[in-house]
C-alpha positions in Angstrom: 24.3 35.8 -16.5 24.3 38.0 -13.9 26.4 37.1 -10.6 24.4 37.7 -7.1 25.5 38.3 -3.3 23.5 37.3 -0.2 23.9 40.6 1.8 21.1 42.9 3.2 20.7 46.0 2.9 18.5 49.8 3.3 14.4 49.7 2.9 14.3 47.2 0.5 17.0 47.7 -1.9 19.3 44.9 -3.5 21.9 46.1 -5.6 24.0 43.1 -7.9 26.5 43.2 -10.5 25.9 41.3 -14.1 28.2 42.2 -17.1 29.4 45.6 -17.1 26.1 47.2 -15.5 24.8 47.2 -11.5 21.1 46.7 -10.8 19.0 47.8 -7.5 16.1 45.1 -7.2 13.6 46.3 -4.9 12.5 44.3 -2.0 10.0 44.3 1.0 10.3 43.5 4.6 13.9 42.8 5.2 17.1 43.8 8.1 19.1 46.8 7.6 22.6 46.1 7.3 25.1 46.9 4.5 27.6 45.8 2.1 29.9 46.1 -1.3 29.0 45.2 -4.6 31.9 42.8 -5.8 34.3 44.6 -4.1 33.6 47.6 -5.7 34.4 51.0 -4.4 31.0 52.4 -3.7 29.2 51.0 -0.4 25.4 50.4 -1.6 23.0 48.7 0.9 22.4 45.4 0.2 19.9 42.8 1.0 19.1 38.5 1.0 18.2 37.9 -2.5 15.1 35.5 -3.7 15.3 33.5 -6.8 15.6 34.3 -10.3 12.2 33.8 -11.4 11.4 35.5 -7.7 13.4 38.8 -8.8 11.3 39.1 -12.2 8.7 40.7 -9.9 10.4 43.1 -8.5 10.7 46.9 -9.7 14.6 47.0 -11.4 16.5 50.3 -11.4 19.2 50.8 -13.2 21.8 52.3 -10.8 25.5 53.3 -10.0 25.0 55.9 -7.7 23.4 55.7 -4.1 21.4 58.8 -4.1 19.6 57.4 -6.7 18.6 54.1 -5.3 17.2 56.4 -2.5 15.1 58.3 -4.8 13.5 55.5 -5.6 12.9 53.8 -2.7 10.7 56.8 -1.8 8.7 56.7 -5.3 4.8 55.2 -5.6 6.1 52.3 -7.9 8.6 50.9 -4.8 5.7 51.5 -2.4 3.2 49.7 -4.3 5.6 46.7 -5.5 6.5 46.5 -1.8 2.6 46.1 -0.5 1.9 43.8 -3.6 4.7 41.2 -2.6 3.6 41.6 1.2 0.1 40.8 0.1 1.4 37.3 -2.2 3.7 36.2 0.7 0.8 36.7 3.7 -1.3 34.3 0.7 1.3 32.1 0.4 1.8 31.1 4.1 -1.8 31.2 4.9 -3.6 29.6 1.8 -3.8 25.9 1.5 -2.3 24.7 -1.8 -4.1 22.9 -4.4 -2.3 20.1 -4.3 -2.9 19.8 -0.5 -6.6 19.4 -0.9 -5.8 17.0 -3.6 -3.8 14.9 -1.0 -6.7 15.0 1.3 -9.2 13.7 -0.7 -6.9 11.1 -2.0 -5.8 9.7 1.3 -9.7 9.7 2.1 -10.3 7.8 -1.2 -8.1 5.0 -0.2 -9.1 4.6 3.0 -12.9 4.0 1.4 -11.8 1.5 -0.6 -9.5 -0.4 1.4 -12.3 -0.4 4.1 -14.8 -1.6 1.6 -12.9 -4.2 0.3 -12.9 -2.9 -2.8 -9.3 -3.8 -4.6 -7.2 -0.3 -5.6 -6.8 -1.7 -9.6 -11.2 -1.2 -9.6 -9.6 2.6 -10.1 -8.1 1.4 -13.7 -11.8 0.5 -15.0 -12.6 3.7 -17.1 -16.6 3.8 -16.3 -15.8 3.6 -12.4 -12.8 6.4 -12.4 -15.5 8.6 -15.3 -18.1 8.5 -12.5 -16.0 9.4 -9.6 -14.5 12.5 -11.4 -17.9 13.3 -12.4 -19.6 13.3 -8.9 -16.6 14.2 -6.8 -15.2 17.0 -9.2 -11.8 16.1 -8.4 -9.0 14.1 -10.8 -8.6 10.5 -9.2 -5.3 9.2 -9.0 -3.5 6.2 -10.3 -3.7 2.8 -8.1 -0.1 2.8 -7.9 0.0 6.4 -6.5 -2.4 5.0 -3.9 -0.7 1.9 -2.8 2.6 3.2 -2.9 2.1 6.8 -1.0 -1.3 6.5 0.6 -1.9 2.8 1.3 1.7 2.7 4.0 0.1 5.8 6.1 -4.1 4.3 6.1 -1.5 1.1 7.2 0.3 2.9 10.2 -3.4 4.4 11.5 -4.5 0.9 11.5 -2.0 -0.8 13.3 -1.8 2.1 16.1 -5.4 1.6 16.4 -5.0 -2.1 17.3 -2.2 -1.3 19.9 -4.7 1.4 21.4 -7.4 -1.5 21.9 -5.1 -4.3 22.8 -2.7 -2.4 25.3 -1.4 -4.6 27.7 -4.6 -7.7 27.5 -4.3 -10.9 27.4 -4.9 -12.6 23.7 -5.6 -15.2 21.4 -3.7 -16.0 18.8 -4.7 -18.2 14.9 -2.6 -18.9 12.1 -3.4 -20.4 9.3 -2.1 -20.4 5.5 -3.4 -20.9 2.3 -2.8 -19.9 -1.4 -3.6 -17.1 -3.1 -4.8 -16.9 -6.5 -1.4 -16.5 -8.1 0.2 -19.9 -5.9 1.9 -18.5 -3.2 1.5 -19.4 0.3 0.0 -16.5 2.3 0.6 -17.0 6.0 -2.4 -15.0 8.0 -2.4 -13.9 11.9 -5.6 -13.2 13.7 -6.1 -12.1 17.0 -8.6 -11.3 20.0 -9.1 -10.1 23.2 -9.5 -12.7 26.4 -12.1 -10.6 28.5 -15.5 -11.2 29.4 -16.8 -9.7 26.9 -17.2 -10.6 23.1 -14.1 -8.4 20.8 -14.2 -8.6 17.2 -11.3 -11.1 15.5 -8.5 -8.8 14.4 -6.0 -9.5 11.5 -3.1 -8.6 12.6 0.3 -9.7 9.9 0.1 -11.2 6.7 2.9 -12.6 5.0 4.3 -14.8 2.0 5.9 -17.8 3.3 8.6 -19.2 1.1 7.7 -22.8 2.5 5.2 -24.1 5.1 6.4 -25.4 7.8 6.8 -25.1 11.5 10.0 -22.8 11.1 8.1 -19.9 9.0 4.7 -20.2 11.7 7.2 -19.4 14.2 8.8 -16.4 12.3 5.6 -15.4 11.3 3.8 -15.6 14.9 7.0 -13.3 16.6 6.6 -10.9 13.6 3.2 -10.3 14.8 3.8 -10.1 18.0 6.5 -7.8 17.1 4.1 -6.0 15.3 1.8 -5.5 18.1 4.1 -4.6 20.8 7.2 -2.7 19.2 8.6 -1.8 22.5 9.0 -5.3 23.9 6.6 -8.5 23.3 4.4 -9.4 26.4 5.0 -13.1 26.3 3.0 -13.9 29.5 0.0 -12.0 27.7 0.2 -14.6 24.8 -2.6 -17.6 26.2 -3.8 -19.2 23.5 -2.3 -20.8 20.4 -5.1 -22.2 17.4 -4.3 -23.6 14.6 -5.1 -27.0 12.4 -3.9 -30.2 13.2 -0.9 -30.4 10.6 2.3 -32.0 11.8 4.2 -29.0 11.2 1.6 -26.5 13.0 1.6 -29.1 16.3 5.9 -28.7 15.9 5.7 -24.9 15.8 3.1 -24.6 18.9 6.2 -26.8 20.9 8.8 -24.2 19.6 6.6 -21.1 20.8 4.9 -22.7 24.0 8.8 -22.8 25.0 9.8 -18.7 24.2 5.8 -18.1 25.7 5.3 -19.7 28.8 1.4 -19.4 29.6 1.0 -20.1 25.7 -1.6 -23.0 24.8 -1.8 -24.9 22.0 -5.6 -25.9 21.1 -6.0 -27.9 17.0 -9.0 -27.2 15.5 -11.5 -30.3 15.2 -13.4 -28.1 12.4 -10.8 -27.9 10.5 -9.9 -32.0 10.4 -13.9 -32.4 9.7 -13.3 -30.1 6.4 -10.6 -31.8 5.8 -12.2 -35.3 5.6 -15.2 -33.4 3.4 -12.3 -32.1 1.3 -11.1 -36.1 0.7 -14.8 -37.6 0.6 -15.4 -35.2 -1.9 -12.9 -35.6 -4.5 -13.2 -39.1 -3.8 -16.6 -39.5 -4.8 -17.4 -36.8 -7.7 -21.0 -37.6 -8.6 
């Protein structure tokens, strides 16, 4: 195994010591300086060495003496090793990488099916990922790999997007929860602008609530609002509070109408019609 030192050294010349022999590695591009070989009595010029698997490239002389190792830095093999490995680095730092391109079209995948509501696990169906390898010529990634390393960033965009639109503007504010398909209770925060003219209902923070009631609506309406202003909530911009007409939704608009003083709590009267549908209807079944 051979033993290396980091020095530099004269036109491209490294000289290093293994077991009982001394090799000068050729190398391109690099400061004069000089150095000794494991303390050894000859002074050779020595220079930054690259890796192991790096060093297989380069031209090896065999070498105890300095006059030889400048002999051959003057032959046509050093020359031409020396513009081959000039050429590789200058592709190297200028090409894109494979796996960059893959990135790209990954990140773009993801965002196409998140805003197309189309669930990441449709990747796991083997017809749909078959066609999408067929027509887009690239490998498509696991769900997971999307979720976990794409889905956060697509996340980040979208929420900076929001704070670009909102800015400083009065809002709206609705929460309401309800259970998903696997029992929890999903708490959901929607928001709008208060301007003159019509903006589009934003959802802004979802979360799982470990129990409904007005302590976890407040939580979750300052997470939001966290959310949406990291560098300090504007509580005077909060106007309007709507929610149903649940006891513990009226308790949680008292709570916040306290921390945001121009806040408004409105109930919904849709919601207590749907309600009384809900009752009428499992109260009469035919």
């Amino acid at each position: 195994m051979h033993r290396f030192r980091k020095n530099q050294g004269l036109n491209g010349v490294i000289c290093l010591r293994g077991r009982g022999e001394e090799r000068t590695v050729c190398m391109p591009n690099v400061i004069e300086g000089s150095g000794v070989v494991d303390g050894g009595t000859n002074s050779f010029p020595m220079f930054p060495l690259l890796s192991s698997s790096e060093l297989e490239e380069w031209c090896a002389v065999s070498s105890t003496q300095k006059f030889l190792v400048q002999q051959h830095i003057t032959t046509s093999k050093h020359q031409a090793n020396k513009q081959l490995n000039s050429k590789q680095r200058q592709l190297f730092l200028t090409q894109p990488t494979t796996s960059n391109v893959r990135s790209e079209f990954n990140i773009d995948l993801c965002r196409s099916l998140i805003s197309a509501d189309i669930p990441l696990y449709k990747l796991k169906n083997k017809v749909f990922r078959e066609f999408l390898e067929k027509y887009t010529q690239h490998t498509i990634p696991d769900e997971s790999t999307l979720r976990k390393t794409y889905a956060p960033s697509i996340y980040d965009e979208t929420i900076q997007k929001i704070r670009d639109e909102i800015k400083d503007s009065s809002i709206w504010v609705s929460i309401d929860e309800t259970p998903d398909k696997e029992g929890r209770l999903v708490g959901n925060v929607v928001i709008g602008l208060l301007s003159e003219q019509y903006s589009e209902r934003i959802l802004l923070h979802c979360d799982v609530l470990e129990k409904c009631n007005n302590k976890t609506i407040v939580k979750l309406f300052n997470e939001a609002m966290g959310i949406l202003w990291p560098k300090g909530i504007m509580y005077d911009n909060v106007l309007f509070f709507i929610s149903d007409a649940a006891p513990y939704m009226v308790k949680a608009g008292q709570a916040l109408s306290v921390v945001y003083p121009k806040l408004t709590h409105f109930t919904c009267v849709a919601h207590a019609f749907h309600r009384v549908a809900e009752v009428v209807r499992d109260n009469f079944l035919k």
